[in-house]
MARGU-946381 format. One record per residue: residue number from 1; residue in three letters; x, y, z of N, C-alpha, C in turn. Coordinates in steps of 0.001 Angstrom, whole numbers. Example, Ala and Ser with C-alpha at 12.3 -4.5 7.8 and 13.67 -1.06 7.14 Angstrom:
2
MARBA     i    aa     neast    nnorth       nup    caeast   canorth      caup     ceast    cnorth       cup
MARBA     1   ALA     13190     -5690      7800     12300     -4500      7800     13200     -3300      7800
MARBA     2   SER     12850     -2250      7080     13670     -1060      7140     12900        30      7870
This chain:
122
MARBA     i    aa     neast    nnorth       nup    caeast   canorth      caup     ceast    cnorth       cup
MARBA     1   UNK     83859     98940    115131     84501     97751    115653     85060     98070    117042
MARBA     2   UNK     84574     97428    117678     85421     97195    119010     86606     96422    119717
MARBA     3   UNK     87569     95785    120412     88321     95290    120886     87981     94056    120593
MARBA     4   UNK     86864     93626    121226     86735     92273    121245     86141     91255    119949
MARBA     5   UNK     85251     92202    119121     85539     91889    117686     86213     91945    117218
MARBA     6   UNK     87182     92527    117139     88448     92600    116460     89111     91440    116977
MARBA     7   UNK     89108     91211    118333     89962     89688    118884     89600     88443    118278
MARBA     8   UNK     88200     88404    118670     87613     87468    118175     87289     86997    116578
MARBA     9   UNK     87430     87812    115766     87739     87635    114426     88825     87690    113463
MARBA    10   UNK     89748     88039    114532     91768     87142    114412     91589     86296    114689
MARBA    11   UNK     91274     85729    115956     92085     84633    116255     90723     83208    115905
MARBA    12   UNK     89769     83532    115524     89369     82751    114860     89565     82352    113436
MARBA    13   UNK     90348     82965    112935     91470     82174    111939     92610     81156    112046
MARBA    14   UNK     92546     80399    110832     93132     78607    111270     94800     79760    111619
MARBA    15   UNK     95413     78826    112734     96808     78503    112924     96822     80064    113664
MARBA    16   UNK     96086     80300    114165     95934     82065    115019     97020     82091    116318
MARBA    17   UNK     97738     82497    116199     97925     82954    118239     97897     84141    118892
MARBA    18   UNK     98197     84458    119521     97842     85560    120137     98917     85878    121536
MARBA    19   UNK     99434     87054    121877    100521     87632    122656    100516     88799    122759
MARBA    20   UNK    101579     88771    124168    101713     90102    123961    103438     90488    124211
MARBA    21   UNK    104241     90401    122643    105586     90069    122744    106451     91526    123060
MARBA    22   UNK    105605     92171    123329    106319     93530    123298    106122     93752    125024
MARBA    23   UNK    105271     94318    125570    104901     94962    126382    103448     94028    127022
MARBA    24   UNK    102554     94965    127804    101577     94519    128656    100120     95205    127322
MARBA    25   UNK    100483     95772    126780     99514     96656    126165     99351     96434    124282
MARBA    26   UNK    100724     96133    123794    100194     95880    122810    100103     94316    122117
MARBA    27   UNK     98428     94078    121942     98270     92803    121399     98712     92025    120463
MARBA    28   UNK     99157     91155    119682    100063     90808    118537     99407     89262    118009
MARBA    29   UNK     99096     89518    116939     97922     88541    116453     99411     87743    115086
MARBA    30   UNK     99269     86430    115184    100470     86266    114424     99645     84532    113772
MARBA    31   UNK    100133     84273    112697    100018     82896    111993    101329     82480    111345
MARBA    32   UNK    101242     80955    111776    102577     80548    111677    103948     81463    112301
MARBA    33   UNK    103575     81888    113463    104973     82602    113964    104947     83994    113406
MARBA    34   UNK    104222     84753    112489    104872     85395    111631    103472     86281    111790
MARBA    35   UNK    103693     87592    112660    102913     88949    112859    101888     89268    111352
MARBA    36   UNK    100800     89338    112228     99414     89750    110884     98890     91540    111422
MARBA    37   UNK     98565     91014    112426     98238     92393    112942     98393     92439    114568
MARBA    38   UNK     98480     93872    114680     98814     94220    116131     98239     95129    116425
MARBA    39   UNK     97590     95676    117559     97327     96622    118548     97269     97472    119833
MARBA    40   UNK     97576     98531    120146     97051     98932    121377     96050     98431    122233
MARBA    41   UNK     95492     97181    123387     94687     97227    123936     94068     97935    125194
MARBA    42   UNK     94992     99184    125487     94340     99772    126073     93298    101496    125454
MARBA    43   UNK     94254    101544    124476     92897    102193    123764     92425    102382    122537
MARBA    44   UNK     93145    101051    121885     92102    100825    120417     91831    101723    119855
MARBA    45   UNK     92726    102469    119362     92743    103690    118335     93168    103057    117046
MARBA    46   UNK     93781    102402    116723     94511    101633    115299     94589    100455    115627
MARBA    47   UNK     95329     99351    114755     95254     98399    114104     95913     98371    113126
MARBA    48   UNK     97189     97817    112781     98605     97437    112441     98796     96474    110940
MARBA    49   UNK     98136     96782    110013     97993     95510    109211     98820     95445    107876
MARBA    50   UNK     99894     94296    108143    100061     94008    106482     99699     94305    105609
MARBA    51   UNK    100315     95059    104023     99539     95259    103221    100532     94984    101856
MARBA    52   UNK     99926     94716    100887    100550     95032     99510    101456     96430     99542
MARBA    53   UNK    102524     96474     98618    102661     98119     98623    101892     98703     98088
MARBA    54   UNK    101889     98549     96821    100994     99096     96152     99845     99396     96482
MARBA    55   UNK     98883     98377     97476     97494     98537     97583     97827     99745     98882
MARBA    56   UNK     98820     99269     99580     98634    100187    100442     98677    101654    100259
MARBA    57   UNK     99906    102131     98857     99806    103601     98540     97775    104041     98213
MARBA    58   UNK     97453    103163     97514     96053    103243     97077     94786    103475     97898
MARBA    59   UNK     95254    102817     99218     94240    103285    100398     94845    104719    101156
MARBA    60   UNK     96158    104717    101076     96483    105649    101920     95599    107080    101539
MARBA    61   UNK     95754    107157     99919     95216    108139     99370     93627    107928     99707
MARBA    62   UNK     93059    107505     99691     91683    106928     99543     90837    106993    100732
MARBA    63   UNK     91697    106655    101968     91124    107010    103124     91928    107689    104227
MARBA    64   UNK     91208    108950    104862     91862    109412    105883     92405    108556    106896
MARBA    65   UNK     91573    107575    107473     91729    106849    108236     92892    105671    107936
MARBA    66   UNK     93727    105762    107117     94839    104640    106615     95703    105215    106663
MARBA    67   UNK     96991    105483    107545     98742    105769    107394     99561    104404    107422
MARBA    68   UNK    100653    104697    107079    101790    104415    106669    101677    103544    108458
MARBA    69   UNK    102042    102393    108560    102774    101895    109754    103270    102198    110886
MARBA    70   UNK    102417    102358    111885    103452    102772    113234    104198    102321    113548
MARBA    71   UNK    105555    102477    113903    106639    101720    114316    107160    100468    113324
MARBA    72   UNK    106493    100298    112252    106501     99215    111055    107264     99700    109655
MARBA    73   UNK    107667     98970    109217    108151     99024    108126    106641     99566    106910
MARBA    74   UNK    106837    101186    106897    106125    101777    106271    105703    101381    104336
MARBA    75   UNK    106282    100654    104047    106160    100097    102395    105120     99084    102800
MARBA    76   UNK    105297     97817    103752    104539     96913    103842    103339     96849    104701
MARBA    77   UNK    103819     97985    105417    102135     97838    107108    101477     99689    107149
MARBA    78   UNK    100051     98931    107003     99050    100188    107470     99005    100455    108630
MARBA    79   UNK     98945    101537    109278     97420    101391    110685     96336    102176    110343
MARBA    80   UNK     95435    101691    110503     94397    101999    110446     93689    101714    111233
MARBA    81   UNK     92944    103096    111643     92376    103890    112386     90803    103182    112718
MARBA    82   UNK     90880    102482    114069     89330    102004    114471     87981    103343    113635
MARBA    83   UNK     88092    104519    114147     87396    105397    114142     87294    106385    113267
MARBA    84   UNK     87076    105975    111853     87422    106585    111097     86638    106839    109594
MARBA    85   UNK     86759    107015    108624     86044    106749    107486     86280    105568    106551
MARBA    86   UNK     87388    104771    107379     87283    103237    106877     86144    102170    106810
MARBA    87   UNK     84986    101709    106292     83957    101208    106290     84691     99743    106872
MARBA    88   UNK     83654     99357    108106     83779     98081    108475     84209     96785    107550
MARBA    89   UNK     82989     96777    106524     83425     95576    105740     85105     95627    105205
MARBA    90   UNK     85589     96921    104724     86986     97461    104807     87764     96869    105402
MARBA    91   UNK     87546     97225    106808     87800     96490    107898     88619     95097    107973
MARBA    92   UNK     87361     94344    107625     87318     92907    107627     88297     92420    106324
MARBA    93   UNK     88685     93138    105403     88571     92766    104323     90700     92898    104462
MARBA    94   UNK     90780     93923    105132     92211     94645    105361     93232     93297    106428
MARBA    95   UNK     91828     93230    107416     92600     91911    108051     93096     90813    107378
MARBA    96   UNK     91702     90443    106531     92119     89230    105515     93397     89192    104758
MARBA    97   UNK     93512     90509    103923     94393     90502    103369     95731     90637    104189
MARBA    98   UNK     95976     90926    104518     97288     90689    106101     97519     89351    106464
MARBA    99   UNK     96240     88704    107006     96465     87220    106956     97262     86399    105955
MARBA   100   UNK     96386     87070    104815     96833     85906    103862     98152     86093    103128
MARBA   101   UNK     98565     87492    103297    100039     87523    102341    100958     87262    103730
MARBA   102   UNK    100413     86917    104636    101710     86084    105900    101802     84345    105332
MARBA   103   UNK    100220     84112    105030    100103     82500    105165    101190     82615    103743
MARBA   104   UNK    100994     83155    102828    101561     83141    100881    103054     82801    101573
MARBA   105   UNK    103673     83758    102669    105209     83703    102755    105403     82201    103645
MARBA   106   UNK    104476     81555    104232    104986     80671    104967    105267     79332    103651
MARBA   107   UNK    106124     78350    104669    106790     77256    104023    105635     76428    103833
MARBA   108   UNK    106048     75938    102374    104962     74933    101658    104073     74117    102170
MARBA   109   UNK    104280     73246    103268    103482     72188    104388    102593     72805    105104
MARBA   110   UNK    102841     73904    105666    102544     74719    106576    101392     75256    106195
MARBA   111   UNK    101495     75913    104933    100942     76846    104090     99599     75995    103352
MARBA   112   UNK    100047     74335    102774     98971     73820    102704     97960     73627    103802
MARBA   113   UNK     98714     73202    105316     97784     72851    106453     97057     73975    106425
MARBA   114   UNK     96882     74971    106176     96507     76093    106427     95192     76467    105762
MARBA   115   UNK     95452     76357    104610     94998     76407    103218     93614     75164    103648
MARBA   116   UNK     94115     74059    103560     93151     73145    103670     92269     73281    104660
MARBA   117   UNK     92551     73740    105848     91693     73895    107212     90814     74881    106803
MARBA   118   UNK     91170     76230    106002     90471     77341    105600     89227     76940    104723
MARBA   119   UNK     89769     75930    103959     88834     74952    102872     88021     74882    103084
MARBA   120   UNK     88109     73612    104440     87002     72717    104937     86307     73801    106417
MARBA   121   UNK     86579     74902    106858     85891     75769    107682     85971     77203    107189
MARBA   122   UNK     85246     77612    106391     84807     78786    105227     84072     79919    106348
């Protein structure tokens, strides 16, 4: 995966935005207000993602390429490693899940608009 796949397959998710609330460098991919994943764009070494706890102890073990949260609250956020023995579909699959336990915490209205847009564009 590269930068711009990785951009382009955030923020083509319903209710996506995109910033950079920190600095000039790291990217911050957020739905409904509320951070999914983040990165370094100047050299795309990791990728910042929400996780279950649990699932996350389960990858940590499982793949080299998965630690504990940079700068994140280590129980809830991975990074994981562009370059690594994480399999792409992995990948894809790690974002999702990040997405979606942000959309689970947002407020009910919100959470349906969301839901429904996801529905009707699969």
């Amino acid at each position: 995966m590269n930068i711009e796949v990785y951009r382009e397959y955030c923020i083509s998710k319903s209710h996506v935005t995109e910033s950079f609330p920190f600095d000039d460098k790291v990217l911050v991919f957020k739905v409904g207000g509320k951070m999914f994943a983040l990165s370094n764009v100047e050299d795309f070494k990791q990728v910042n993602l929400k996780c279950d706890p649990e699932r996350a102890i389960e990858l940590r073990e499982s793949y080299a390429g998965i630690h504990p949260g940079y700068h994140m609250s280590k129980k809830h956020w991975n990074s994981v490693e562009v370059k690594s023995d994480v399999p792409l579909s992995l990948f894809y699959e790690l974002i999702d899940h990040s997405y979606d336990l942000i959309v689970k915490g947002l407020p009910a209205a919100l959470r349906k608009e969301i839901q429904d847009k996801n529905k009707s564009n699969p």
